[in-house]
VEXMIPA-575923 format. One record per residue (C-alpha): x, y, z; residue in three letters; chain. Coordinates in nm, 2 decimals, m for minus. Layout:
! VEXMIPA-575923
{site {X, Y, Z}, ala, A} ...
! end
This chain:
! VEXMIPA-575923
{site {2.79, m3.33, 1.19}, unk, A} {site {3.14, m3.29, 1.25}, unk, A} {site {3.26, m2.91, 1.33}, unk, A} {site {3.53, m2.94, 1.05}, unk, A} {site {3.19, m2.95, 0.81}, unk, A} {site {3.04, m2.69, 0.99}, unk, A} {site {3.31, m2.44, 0.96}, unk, A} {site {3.31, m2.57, 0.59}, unk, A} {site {2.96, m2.45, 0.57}, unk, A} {site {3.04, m2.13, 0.74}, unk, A} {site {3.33, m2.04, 0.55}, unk, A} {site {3.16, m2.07, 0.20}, unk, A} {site {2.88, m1.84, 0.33}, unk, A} {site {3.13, m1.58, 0.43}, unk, A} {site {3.28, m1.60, 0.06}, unk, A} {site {2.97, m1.56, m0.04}, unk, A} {site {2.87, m1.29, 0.14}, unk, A} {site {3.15, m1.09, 0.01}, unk, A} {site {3.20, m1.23, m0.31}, unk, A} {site {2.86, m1.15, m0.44}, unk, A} {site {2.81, m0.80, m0.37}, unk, A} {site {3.14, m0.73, m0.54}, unk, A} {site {3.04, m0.96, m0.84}, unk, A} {site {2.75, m0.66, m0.79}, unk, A} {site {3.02, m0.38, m0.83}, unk, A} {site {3.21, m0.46, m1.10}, unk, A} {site {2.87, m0.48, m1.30}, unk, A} {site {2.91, m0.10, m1.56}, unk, A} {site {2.66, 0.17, m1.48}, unk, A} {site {2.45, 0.37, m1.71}, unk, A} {site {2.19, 0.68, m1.68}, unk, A} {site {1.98, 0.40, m1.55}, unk, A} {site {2.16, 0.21, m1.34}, unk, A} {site {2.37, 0.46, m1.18}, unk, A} {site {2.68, 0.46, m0.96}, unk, A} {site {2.44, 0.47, m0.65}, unk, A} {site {2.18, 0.22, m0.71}, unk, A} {site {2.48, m0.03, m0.81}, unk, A} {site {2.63, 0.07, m0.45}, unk, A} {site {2.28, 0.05, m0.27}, unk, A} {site {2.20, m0.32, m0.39}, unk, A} {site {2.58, m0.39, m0.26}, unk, A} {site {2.55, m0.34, 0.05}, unk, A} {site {2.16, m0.46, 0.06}, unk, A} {site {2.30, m0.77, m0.09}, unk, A} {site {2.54, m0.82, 0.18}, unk, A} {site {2.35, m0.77, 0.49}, unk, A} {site {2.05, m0.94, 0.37}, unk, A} {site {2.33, m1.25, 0.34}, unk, A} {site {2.48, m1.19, 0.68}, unk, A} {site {2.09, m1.22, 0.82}, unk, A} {site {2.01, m1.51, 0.56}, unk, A} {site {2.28, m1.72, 0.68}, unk, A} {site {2.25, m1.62, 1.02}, unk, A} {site {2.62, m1.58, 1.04}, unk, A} {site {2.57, m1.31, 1.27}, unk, A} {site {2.33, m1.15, 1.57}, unk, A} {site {2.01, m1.00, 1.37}, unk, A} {site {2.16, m0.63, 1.56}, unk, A} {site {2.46, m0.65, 1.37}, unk, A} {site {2.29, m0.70, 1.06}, unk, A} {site {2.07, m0.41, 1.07}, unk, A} {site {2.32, m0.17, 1.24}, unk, A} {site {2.59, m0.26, 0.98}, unk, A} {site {2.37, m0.17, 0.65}, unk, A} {site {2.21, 0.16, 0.86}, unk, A} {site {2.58, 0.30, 0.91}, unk, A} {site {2.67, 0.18, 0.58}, unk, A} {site {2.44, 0.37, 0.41}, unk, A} {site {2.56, 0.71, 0.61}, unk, A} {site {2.95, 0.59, 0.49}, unk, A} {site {2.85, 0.54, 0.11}, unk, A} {site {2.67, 0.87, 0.12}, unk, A} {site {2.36, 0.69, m0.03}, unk, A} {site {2.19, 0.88, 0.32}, unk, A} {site {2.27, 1.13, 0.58}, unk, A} {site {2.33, 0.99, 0.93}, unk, A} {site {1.95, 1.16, 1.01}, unk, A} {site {1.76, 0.97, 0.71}, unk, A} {site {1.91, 0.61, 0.84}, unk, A} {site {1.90, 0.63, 1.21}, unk, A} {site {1.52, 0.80, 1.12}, unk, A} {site {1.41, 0.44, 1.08}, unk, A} {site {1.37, 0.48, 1.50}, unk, A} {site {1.14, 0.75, 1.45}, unk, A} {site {0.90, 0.50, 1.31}, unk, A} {site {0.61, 0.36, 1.49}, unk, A} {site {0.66, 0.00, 1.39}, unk, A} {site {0.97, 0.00, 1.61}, unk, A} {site {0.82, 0.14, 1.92}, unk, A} {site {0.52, m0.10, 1.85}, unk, A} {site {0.67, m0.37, 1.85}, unk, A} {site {0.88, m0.29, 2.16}, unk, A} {site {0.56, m0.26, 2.35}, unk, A} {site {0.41, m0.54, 2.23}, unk, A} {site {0.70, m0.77, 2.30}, unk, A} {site {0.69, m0.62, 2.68}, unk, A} {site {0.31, m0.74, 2.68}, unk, A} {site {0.41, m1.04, 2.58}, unk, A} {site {0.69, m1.11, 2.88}, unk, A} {site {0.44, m1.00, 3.14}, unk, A} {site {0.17, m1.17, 3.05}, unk, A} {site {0.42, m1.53, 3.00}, unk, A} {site {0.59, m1.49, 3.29}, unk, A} {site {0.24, m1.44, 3.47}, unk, A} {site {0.07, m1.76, 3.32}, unk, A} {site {m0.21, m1.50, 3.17}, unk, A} {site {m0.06, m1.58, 2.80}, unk, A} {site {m0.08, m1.99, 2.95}, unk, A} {site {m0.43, m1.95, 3.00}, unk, A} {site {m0.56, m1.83, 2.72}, unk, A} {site {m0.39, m2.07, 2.46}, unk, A} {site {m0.49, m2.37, 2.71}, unk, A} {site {m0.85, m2.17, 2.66}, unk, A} {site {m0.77, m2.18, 2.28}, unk, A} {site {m0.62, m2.56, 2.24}, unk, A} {site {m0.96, m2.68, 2.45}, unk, A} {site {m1.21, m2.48, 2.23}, unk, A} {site {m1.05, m2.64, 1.88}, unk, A} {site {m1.04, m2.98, 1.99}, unk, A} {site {m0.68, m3.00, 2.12}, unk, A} {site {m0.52, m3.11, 1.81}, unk, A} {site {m0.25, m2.97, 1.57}, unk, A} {site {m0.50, m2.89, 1.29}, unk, A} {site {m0.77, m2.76, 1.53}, unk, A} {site {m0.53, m2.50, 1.66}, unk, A} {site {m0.40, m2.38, 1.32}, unk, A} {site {m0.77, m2.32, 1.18}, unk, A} {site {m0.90, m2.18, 1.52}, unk, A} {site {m0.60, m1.99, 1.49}, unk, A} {site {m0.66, m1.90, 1.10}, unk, A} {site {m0.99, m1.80, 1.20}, unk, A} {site {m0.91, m1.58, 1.50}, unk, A} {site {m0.64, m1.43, 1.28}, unk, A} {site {m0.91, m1.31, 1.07}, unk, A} {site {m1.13, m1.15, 1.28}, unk, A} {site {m0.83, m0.95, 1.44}, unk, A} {site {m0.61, m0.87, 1.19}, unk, A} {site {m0.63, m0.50, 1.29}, unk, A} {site {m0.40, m0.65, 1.64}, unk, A} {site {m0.21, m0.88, 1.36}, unk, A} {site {0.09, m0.88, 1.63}, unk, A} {site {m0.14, m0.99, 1.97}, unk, A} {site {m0.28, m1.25, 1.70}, unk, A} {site {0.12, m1.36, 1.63}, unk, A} {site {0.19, m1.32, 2.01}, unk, A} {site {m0.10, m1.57, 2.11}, unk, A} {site {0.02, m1.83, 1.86}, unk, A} {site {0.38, m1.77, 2.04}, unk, A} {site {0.21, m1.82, 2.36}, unk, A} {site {0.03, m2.17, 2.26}, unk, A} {site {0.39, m2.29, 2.09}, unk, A} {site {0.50, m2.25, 2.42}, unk, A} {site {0.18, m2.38, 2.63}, unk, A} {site {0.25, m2.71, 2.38}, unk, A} {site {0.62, m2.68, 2.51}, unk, A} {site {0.71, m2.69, 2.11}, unk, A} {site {1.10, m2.54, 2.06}, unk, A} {site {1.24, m2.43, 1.74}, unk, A} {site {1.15, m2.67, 1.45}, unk, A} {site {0.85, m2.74, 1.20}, unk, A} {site {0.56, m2.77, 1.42}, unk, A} {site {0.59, m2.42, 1.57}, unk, A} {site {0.66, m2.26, 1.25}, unk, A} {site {0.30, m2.43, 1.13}, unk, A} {site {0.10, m2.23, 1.37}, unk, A} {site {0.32, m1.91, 1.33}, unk, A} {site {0.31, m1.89, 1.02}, unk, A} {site {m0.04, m2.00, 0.99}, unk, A} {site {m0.16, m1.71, 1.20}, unk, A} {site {0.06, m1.46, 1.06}, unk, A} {site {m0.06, m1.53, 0.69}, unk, A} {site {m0.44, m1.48, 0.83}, unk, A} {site {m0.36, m1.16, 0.99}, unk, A} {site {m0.16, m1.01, 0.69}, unk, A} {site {m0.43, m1.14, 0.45}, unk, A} {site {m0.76, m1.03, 0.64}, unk, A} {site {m0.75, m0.69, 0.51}, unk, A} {site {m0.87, m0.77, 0.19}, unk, A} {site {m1.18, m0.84, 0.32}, unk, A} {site {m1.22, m0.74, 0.71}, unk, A} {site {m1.20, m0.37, 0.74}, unk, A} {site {m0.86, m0.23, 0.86}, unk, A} {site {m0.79, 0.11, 0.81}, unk, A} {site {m0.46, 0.09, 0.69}, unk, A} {site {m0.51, m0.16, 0.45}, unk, A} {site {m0.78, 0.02, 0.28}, unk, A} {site {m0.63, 0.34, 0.32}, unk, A} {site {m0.32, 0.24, 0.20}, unk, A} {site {m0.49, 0.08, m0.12}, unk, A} {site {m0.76, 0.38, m0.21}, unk, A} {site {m0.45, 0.65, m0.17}, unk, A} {site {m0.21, 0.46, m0.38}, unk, A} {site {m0.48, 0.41, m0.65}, unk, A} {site {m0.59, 0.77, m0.65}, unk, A} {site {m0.22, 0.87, m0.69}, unk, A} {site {m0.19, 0.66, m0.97}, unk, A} {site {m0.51, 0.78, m1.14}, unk, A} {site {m0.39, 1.17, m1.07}, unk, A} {site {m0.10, 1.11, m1.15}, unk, A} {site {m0.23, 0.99, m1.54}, unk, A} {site {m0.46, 1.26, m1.49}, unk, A} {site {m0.74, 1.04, m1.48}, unk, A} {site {m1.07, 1.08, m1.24}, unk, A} {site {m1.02, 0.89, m0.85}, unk, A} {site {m1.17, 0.55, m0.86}, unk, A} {site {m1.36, 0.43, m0.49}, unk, A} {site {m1.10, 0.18, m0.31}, unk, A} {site {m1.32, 0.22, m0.02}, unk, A} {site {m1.42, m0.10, 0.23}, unk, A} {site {m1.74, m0.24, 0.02}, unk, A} {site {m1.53, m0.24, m0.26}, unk, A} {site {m1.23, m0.39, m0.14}, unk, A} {site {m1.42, m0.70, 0.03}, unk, A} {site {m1.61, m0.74, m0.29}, unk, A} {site {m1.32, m0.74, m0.50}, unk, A} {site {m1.16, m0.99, m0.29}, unk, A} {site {m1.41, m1.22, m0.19}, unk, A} {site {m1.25, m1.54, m0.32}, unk, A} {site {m0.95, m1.44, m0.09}, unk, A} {site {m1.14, m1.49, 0.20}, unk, A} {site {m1.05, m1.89, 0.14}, unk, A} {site {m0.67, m1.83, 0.05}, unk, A} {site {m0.58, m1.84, 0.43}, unk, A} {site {m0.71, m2.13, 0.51}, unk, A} {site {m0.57, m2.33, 0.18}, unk, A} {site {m0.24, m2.18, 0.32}, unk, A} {site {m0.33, m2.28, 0.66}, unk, A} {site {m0.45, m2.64, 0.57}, unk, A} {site {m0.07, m2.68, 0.37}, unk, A} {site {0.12, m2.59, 0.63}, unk, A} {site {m0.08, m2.83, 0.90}, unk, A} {site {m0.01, m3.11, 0.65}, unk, A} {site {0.39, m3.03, 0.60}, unk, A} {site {0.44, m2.95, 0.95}, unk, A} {site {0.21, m3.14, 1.18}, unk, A} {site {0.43, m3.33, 1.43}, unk, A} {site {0.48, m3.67, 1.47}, unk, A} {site {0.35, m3.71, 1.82}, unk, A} {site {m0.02, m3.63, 1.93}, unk, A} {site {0.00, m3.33, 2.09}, unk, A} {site {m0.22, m3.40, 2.40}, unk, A} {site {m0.58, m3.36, 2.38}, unk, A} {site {m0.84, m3.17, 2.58}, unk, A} {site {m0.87, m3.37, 2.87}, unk, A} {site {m0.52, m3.30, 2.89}, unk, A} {site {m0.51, m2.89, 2.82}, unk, A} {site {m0.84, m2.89, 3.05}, unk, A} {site {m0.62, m3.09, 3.34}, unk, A} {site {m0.30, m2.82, 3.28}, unk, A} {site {m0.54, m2.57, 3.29}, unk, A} {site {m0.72, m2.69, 3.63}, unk, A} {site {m0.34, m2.71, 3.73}, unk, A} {site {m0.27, m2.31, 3.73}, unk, A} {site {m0.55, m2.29, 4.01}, unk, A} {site {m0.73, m1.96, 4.02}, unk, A} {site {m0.63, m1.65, 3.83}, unk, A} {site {m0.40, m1.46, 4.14}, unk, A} {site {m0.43, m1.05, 4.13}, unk, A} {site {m0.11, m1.01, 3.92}, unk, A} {site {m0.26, m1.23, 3.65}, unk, A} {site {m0.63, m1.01, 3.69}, unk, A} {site {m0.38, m0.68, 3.62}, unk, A} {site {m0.21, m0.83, 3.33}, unk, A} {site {m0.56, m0.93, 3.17}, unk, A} {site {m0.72, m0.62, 3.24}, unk, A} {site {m0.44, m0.42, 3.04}, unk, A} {site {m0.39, m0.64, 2.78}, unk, A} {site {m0.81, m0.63, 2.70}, unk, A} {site {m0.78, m0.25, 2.76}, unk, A} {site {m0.51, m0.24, 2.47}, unk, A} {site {m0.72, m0.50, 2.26}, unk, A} {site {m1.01, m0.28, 2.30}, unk, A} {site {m0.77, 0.05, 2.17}, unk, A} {site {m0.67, m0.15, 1.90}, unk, A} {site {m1.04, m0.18, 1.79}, unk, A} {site {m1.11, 0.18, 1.81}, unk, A} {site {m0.87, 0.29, 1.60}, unk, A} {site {m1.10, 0.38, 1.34}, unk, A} {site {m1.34, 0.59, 1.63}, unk, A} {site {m1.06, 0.78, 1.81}, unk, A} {site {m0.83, 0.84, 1.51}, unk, A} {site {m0.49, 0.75, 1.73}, unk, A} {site {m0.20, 0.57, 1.64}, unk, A} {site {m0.17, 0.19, 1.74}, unk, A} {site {0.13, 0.26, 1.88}, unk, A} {site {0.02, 0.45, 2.20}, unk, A} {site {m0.19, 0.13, 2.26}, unk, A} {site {0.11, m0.07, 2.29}, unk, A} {site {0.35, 0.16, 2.44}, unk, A} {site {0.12, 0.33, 2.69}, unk, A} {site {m0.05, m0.05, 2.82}, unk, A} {site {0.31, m0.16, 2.87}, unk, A} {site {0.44, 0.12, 3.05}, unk, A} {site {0.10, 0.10, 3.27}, unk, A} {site {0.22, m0.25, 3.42}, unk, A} {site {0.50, m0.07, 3.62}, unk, A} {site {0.27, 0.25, 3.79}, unk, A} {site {0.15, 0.22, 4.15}, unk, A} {site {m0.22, 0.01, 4.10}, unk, A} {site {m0.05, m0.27, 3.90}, unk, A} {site {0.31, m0.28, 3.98}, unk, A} {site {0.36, m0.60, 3.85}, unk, A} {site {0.62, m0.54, 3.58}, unk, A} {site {1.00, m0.63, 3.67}, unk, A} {site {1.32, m0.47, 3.49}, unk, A} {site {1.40, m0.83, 3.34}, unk, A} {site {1.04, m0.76, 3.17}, unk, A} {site {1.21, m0.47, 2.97}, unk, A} {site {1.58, m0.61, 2.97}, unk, A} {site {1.42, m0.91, 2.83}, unk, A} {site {1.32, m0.77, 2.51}, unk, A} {site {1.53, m0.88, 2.16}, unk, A} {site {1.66, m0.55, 2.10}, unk, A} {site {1.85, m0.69, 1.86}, unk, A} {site {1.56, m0.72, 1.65}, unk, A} {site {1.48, m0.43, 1.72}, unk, A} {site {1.80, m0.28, 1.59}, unk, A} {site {1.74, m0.52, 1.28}, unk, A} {site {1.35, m0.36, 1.26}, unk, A} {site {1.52, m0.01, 1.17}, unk, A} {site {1.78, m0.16, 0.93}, unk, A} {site {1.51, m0.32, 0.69}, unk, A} {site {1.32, 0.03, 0.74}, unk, A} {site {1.65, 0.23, 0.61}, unk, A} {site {1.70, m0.08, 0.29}, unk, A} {site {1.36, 0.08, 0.21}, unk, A} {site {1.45, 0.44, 0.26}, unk, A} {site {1.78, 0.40, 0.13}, unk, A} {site {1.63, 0.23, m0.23}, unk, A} {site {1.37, 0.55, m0.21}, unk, A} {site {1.66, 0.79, m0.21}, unk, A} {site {1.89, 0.60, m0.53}, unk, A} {site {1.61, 0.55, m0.75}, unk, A} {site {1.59, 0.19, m0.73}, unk, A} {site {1.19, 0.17, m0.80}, unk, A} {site {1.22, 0.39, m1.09}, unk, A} {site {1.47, 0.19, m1.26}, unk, A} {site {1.22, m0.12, m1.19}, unk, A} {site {0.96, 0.05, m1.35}, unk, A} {site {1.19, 0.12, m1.61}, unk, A} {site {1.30, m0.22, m1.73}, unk, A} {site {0.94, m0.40, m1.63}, unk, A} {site {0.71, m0.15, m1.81}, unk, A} {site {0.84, m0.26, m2.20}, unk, A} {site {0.83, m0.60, m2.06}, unk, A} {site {0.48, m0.58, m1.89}, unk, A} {site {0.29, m0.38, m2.19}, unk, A} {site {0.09, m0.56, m2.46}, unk, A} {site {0.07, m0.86, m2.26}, unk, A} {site {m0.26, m1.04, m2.20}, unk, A} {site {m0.46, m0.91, m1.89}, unk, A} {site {m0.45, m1.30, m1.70}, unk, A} {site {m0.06, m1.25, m1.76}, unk, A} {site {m0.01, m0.89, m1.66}, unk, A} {site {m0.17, m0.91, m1.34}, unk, A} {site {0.08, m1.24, m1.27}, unk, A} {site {0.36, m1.07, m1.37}, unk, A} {site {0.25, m0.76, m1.17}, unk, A} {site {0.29, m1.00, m0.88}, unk, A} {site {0.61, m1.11, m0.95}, unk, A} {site {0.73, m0.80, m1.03}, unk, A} {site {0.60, m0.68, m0.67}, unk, A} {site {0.73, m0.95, m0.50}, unk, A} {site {1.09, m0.92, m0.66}, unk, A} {site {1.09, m0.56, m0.56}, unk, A} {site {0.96, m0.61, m0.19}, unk, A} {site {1.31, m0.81, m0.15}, unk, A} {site {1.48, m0.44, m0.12}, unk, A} {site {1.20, m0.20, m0.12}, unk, A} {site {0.95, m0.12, 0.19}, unk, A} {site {0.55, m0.25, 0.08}, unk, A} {site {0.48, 0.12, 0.07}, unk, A} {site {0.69, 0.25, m0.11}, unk, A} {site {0.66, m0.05, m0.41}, unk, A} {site {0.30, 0.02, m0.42}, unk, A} {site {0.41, 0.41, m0.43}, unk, A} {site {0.65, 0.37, m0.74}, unk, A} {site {0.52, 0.09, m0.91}, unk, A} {site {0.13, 0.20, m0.93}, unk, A} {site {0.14, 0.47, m1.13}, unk, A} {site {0.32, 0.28, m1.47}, unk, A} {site {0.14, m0.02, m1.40}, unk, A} {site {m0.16, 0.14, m1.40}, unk, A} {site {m0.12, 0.33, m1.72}, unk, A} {site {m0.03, 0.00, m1.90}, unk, A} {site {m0.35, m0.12, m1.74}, unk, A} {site {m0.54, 0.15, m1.89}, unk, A} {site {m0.41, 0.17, m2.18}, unk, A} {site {m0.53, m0.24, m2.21}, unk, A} {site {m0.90, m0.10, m2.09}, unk, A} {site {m0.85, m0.25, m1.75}, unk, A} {site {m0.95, m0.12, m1.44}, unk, A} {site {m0.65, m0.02, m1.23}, unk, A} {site {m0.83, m0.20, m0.92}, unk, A} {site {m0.62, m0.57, m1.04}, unk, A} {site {m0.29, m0.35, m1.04}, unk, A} {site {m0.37, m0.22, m0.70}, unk, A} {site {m0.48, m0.56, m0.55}, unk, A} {site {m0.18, m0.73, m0.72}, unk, A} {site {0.08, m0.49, m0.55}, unk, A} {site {m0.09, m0.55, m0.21}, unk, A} {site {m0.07, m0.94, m0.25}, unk, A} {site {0.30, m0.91, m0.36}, unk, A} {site {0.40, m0.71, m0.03}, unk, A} {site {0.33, m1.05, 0.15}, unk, A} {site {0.43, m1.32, m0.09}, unk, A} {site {0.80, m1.32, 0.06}, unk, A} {site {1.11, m1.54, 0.10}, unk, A} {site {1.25, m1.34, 0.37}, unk, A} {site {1.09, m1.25, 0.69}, unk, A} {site {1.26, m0.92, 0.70}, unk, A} {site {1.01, m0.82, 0.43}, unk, A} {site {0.73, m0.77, 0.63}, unk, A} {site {0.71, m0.65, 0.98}, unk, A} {site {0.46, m0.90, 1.06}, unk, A} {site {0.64, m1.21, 0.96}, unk, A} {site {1.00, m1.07, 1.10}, unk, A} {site {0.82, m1.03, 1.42}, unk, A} {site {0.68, m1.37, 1.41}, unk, A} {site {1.05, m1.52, 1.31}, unk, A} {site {1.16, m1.32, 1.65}, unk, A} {site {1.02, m1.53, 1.86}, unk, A} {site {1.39, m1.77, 1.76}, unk, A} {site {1.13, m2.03, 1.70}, unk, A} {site {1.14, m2.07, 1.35}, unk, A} {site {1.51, m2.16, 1.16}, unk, A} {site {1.58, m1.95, 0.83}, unk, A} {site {1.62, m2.21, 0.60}, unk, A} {site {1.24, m2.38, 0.73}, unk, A} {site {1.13, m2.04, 0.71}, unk, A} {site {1.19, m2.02, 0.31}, unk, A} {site {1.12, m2.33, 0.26}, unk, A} {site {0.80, m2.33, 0.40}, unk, A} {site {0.74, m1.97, 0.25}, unk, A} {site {0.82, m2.06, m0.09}, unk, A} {site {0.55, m2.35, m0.09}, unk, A} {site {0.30, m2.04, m0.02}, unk, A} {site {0.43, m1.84, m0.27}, unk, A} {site {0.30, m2.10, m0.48}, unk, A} {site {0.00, m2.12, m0.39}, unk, A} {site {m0.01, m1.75, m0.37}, unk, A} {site {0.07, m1.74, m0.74}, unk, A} {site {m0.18, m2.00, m0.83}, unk, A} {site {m0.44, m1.92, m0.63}, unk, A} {site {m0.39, m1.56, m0.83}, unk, A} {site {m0.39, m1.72, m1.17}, unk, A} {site {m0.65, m1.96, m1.15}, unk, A} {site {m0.92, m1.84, m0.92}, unk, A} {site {m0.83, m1.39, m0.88}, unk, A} {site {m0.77, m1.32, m1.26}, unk, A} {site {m1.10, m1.51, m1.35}, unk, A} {site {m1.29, m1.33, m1.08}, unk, A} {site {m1.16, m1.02, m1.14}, unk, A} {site {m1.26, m1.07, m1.56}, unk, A} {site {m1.63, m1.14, m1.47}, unk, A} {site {m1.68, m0.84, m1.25}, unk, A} {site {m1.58, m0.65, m1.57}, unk, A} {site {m1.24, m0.52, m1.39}, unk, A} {site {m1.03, m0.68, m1.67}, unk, A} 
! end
């Protein structure tokens, strides 16, 4: 491609960029769409385009549309820079520490040659061992994405379709397990939303406890490994990827595990084991993280390096805390009450098979500029009325808001999938494309096999 086309290319996305959000400005405002939301999806718009088309670094992104908030007066300089004060930042700064140590000492190596031995040593092996592991420790969903990382790298696989299939794959298992492996956040998240909604209508609390969840959900437990199976089709490389004779001969080729790589593995089971606990101790994840990775450089281990820490995408980071403020920020104008506004009159009197699709779509429109939390926070409570009010349970509005937080587009919607995009082995436009195929199937999957389930247990 010749670099007049490219700077073609480049050119039209800058127009863009610019000329949509002020397409966005010149739209009128009303009691419901007010000067501020109008504003807010403005400058959204635009730095969700500058990170789309990757025109610039992910930093100036989410700095930009932080600061620009403060200058609008949509937020005080305190409630967008507050996004730092959140522990998915610090969390992932930890983890991504972890992860240089542990590469940089062959521990991370070991394990996925470990891994790529136990499922056979081929592409689809990995993705279901990797499905299945994702799974059983979604409660660590980012040492689950950090593993698939480190076999991407163990299979020397750079940017392009085959490493998206396995970090994808293992990021959809790890964001889905918690409809039917305890975590909990998940279920907390779920039972307090409900019984908000339910108070709210004034209404007695419904259980959205563990038992219930899983049996709610059962059919789901098959949904990750449908996606799983798509993806190892569409992005399965071209070339055998080795074997196990051969991982077993790379593996025989590290030699003995030195003391440095003993350390490494005895901190990172140490924060595994944490991570487990949470539910015993009552302590954030984030201490895990933060505290294991600061251990590596304290007298005993001493085997972290300052290039371990300088290492670290702080522009991603800094991008992190911009999608945090977007979700703040839309808090602050309104922007899920007028959602709620316009869907409701659309949404009511609609068949229960139908509502509960459109109450996905409605929840994945609105996760595009809203945080998961607070779209299950606004959204619940007149979704759940019109449920009601149809002599539904409110259990399929609840489940349907917690599918929609991960049916996404954009990785940038979900801290799991922006950390797996990170790792700069994934391209944006593969990314969306791949993650509009499970969307799909997401939608499907919801129509065809949840709705029915759901109406049989009597919850429709």
């Amino acid at each position: 491609m010749s670099a007049i086309s490219i700077d073609k290319k480049s050119t039209i996305k800058w127009i863009l960029c610019f000329l949509l959000p002020i397409l966005i400005l010149l739209i009128p405002t009303n009691e419901a769409f007010t000067g501020q939301i109008r504003l807010f999806l403005a400058i959204t718009l635009w730095s969700v385009l500058l990170f789309i088309f990757e025109l610039v670094d992910t930093a100036v992104a989410g700095v930009s549309v932080m600061f620009l908030y403060c200058f609008s007066g949509i937020l005080t300089f305190q409630q967008a820079v507050g996004a730092w004060a959140n522990t998915t930042i610090w969390m992932v700064f930890g983890c991504l520490i972890l992860i240089n140590i542990m590469q940089r000492t062959n521990v991370l190596k070991r394990i996925a040659y470990n891994l790529l031995i136990l499922t056979g040593g081929t592409y689809f092996g990995i993705i279901m061992g990797l499905t299945i592991f994702g799974i059983l420790f979604g409660t660590i969903s980012l040492a689950c994405v950090a593993l698939a990382f480190g076999i991407c790298k163990a299979l020397n696989l750079g940017k392009g379709k085959a490493a998206a299939g396995i970090l994808l794959a293992t990021t959809i298992a790890v964001t889905s397990s918690g409809d039917f492996v305890f975590t909990a956040v998940g279920v907390g998240v779920s039972g307090t939303v409900a019984n908000l909604a339910l108070t709210a209508m004034n209404l007695p609390n419904v259980p959205v406890d563990y038992v219930h969840t899983f049996l709610h959900n059962i059919p789901w437990v098959a949904y990750p490994f449908i996606t799983s199976f798509l993806l190892a089709k569409l992005c399965a490389p071209k070339e055998n990827i080795g074997g196990k004779e051969h991982f077993r001969k790379l593996k025989a080729e590290l030699g003995p595990m030195s003391g440095a790589e003993k350390k490494a593995l005895a901190i990172f089971i140490a924060v595994m084991v944490y991570a487990f606990t949470t539910v015993i101790h009552g302590l954030d994840l984030v201490y895990g993280f933060i505290f294991g990775s600061m251990l590596f450089f304290f007298p005993g281990f001493k085997i972290g390096t300052k290039e371990d820490i300088t290492s670290v995408n702080i522009g991603m980071l800094m991008f992190i805390a911009g999608c945090i403020s977007i979700g703040t920020a839309a808090t602050a104008v309104g922007i899920g009450d007028l959602i709620a506004e316009i869907a409701t009159p659309v949404l009511a009197n609609r068949s229960g098979g139908f509502f509960v699709f459109l109450t996905l779509l409605l929840g994945a429109l609105a996760n595009i500029v809203m945080t998961p939390v607070a779209l299950m926070s606004v959204l619940a409570v007149p979704l759940s009325q019109i449920a009601v009010n149809m002599d539904m349970t409110v259990y399929p509005v609840i489940y349907a808001l917690k599918h929609a937080c991960t049916t996404i587009i954009f990785p940038y919607e979900n801290t799991t999938f922006l950390f797996a995009y990170a790792f700069g082995l994934i391209d944006m436009k593969l990314f969306m494309k791949l993650m509009a195929v499970m969307c799909i199937a997401e939608f499907i999957f919801m129509l065809c096999v949840g709705v029915p389930f759901w109406t049989f247990l009597g919850l429709m």
